[in-house]
C-alpha positions, -999 to 999 in steps of 0.1 A, spaced: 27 174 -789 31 159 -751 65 172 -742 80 146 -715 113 151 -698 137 124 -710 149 124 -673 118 112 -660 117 84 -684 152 76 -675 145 71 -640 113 53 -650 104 19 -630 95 -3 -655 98 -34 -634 74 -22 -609 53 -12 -642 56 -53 -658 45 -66 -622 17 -46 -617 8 -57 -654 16 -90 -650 -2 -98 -618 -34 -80 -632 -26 -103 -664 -27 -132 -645 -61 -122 -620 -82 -118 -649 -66 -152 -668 -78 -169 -633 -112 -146 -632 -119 -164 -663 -114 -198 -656 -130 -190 -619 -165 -180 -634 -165 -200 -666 -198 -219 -668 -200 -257 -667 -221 -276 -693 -227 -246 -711 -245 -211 -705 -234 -175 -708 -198 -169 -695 -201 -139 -665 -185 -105 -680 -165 -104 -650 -130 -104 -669 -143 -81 -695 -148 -57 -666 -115 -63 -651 -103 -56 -685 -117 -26 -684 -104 -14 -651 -71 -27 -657 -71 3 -683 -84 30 -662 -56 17 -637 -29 23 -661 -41 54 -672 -44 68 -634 -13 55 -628 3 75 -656 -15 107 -643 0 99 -611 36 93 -623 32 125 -642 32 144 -613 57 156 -589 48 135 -554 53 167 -535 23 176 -547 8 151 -524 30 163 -492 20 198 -500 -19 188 -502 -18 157 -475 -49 175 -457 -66 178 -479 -67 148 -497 -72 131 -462 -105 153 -459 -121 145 -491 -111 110 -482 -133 112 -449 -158 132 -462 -167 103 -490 -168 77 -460 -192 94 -441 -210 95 -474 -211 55 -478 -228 60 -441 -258 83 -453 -262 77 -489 -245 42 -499 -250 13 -518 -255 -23 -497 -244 -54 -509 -238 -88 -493 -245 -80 -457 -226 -43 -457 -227 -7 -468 -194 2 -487 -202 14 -516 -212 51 -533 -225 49 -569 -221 75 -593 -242 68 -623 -237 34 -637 -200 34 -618 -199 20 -582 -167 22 -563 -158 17 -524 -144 51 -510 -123 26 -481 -100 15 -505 -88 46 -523 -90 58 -486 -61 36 -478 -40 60 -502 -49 90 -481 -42 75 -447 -3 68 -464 -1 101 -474 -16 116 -446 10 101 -419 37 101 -443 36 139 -441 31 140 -407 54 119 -393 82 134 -419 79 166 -399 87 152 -365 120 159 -354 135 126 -336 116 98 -319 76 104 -314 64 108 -277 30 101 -258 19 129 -274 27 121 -307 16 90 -305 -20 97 -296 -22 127 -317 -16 105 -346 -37 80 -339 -66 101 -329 -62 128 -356 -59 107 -382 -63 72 -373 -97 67 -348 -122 81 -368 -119 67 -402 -113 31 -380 -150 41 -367 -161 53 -400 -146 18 -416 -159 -1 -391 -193 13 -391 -197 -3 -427 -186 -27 -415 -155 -34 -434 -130 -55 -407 -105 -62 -432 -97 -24 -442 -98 -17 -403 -74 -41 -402 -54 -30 -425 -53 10 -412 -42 -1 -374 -11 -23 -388 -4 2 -414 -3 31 -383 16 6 -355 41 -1 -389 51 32 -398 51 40 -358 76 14 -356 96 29 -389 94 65 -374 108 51 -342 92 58 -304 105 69 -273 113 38 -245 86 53 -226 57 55 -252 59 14 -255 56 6 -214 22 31 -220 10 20 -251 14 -16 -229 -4 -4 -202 -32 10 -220 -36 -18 -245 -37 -39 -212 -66 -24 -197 -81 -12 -230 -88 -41 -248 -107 -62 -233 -135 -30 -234 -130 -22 -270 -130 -58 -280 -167 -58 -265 -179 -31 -282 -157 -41 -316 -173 -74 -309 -206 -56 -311 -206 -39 -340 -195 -72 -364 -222 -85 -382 -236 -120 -377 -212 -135 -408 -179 -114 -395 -182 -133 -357 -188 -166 -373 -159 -161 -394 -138 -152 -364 -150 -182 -349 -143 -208 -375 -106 -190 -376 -104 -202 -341 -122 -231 -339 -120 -244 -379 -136 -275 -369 -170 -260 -353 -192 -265 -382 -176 -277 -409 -208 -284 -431 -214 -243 -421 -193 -214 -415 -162 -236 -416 -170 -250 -451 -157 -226 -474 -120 -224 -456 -124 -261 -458 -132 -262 -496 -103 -234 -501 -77 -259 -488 -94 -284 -506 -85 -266 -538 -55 -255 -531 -41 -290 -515 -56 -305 -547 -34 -287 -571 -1 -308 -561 32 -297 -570 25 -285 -610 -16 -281 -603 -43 -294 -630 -36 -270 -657 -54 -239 -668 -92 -242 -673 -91 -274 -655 -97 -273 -620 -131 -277 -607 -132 -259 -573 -144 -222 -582 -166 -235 -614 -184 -262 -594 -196 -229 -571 -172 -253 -540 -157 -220 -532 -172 -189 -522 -158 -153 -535 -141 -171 -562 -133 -144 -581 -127 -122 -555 -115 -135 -516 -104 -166 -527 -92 -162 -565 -55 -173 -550 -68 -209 -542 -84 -206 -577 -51 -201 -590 -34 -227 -569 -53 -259 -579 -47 -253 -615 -9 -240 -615 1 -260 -583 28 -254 -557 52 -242 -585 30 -222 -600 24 -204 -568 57 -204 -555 66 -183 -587 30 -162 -582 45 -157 -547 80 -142 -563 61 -116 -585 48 -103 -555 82 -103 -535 97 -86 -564 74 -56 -557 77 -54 -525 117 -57 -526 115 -23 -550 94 -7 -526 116 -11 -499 143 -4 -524 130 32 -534 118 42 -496 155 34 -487 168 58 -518 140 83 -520 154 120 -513 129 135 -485 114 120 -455 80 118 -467 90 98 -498 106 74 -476 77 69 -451 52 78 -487 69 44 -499 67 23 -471 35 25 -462 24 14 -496 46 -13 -494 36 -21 -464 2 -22 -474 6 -47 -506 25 -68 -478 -2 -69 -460 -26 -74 -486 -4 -100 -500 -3 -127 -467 -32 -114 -450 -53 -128 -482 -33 -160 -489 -35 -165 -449 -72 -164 -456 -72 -194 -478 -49 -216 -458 -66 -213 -431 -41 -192 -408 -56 -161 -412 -95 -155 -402 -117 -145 -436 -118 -104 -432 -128 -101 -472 -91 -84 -482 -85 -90 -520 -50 -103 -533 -33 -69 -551 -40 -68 -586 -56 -102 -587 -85 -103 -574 -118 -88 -591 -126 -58 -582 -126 -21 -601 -121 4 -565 -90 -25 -554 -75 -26 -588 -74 13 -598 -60 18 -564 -34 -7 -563 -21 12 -596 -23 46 -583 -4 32 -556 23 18 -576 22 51 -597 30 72 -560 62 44 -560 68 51 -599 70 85 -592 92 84 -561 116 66 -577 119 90 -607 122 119 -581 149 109 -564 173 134 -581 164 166 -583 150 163 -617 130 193 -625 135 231 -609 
């Protein structure tokens, strides 16, 4: 029989637990009603397969709350390896799809190593940075960023995946910020930003695919071409303006089925949502989310070691980010960089992580006594 210590259940999180299940409750209500068929025809499997995932992500998440997190700390290196060792896999041996290499396939499974990566890069710093004593220097500073920072950007970018590059340099400059930084180590990181910049934005600018500048573009310039690359931000407001204050009602609204929208059931599932639930219906979507990012912050603030601390706010930062860099993408404030809403949108590789990732907070949280010896 399982033995499980009563303390660990005790300390249990079960309110991270109902949001994660909730939110991936709602995505694959509004992955239905996204890829329904009009007039008839086969309905896409796409919420069978979320079904399906949303399983595996419970049961990963388990595993993960099942074991101590300084397990993690103790193996930070090496999970960081295997995590760069799959993306230079994706490089030589993986699967394209829609313009970019992301993906490795393992018999009938296909996942995207960047994602799960994210976890790696949290854990990876989080140990890191809990060993410096005070304020980081110069030197810390570029160590960290090109130890464990530079090449998986590269790597990421290579893909090309902007939006998880995106979401590795905020996550570093966050938990930079949260470690804290000499007075000195800003005025340089200035300076070389300064003159930097404009020769890495050429060759970044380089390296982005013909669809990634136009997207850029349209963000600044949303009225360039709006029967082209500015159509589908255009149609995303549409849908979302169009839901009103209490939206159309479930099954009813028209954007994502009519094909209006592209990504529907993955980039853009949030303006899916909007037009039928409306303003309220979002405003309370919106609250979910803040309730899981409040317990984040909440358990880094009351976790017992540095690295459980920094462990919890980088994930928290990165479901923040996730969270209003995706829903900027909709409304138009935010330039379309392909980053799926947490727990929503479709996706096996986003979904899976995002509950091994609340499993790492879970687990944190349970910890934060000394609970086993």
């Amino acid at each position: 029989m399982l033995n499980i210590d009563r303390r660990l259940l005790a300390n249990f999180d079960w309110v991270i637990l109902g949001t994660a299940v909730l939110l991936s409750l709602i995505g694959i209500m509004t992955i239905f009603s996204a890829t329904r068929p009009l007039g008839g025809g086969e309905h896409p499997t796409y919420y069978i397969k979320q079904i399906y995932w949303l399983l595996i992500g419970l049961a990963a998440m388990f595993a993960v709350v099942s074991v101590d997190y300084a397990w993690l700390n103790r193996y930070s290196y090496a999970i960081y390896g295997t995590g760069i060792v799959l993306l230079v896999a994706v490089l030589v041996a993986g699967k394209a799809g829609l313009g970019a290499t992301r993906w490795l396939s393992l018999g009938p499974i296909s996942f995207q190593p960047s994602d799960l990566f994210k976890i790696a890069f949290i854990i990876t710093l989080a140990h890191w940075m809990s060993r410096l004593k005070g304020a980081m220097s110069v030197r810390d500073l570029i160590f960290s960023f090109g130890m464990f920072t530079l090449v998986p950007l590269l790597l990421i970018i290579k893909q090309p995946d902007l939006g998880t590059g995106i979401i590795l340099l905020t996550m570093f400059t966050l938990l930079t910020l949260t470690k804290g930084v000499e007075k000195k180590v800003v005025a340089v990181a200035v300076v070389v930003a300064v003159i930097s910049v404009p020769f890495l934005g050429n060759i970044f600018w380089d390296e982005l695919k013909d669809y990634q500048k136009k997207r850029i573009v349209a963000f600044v310039q949303p009225n360039i071409d709006p029967e082209g690359v500015s159509y589908h931000i255009n149609q995303s407001k549409v849908a979302i303006g169009s839901g009103g204050m209490t939206g159309k009602g479930y099954l009813k609204g028209t954007q994502g089925p009519f094909r209006f929208l592209p990504e529907k059931h993955t980039d853009f599932v949030f303006s899916v949502f909007a037009e039928e639930w409306g303003f309220a219906g979002s405003f309370l979507l919106l609250m979910i989310y803040l309730v899981l990012i409040m317990k984040g912050i909440n358990i880094a603030m009351r976790a017992k070691d540095a690295f459980g601390s920094l462990l919890a706010l980088g994930i928290t930062f990165m479901f923040t980010l996730y969270v209003f860099i995706n829903i900027g993408m909709t409304v138009g404030i935010m330039p379309v960089v392909g980053i799926p809403l947490p727990f929503m949108s479709y996706g096996g590789t986003s979904l899976v992580t995002n509950f091994i990732a609340a499993g790492i907070l879970i687990s944190i949280r349970a910890r934060r006594f000394e609970l086993f010896y």
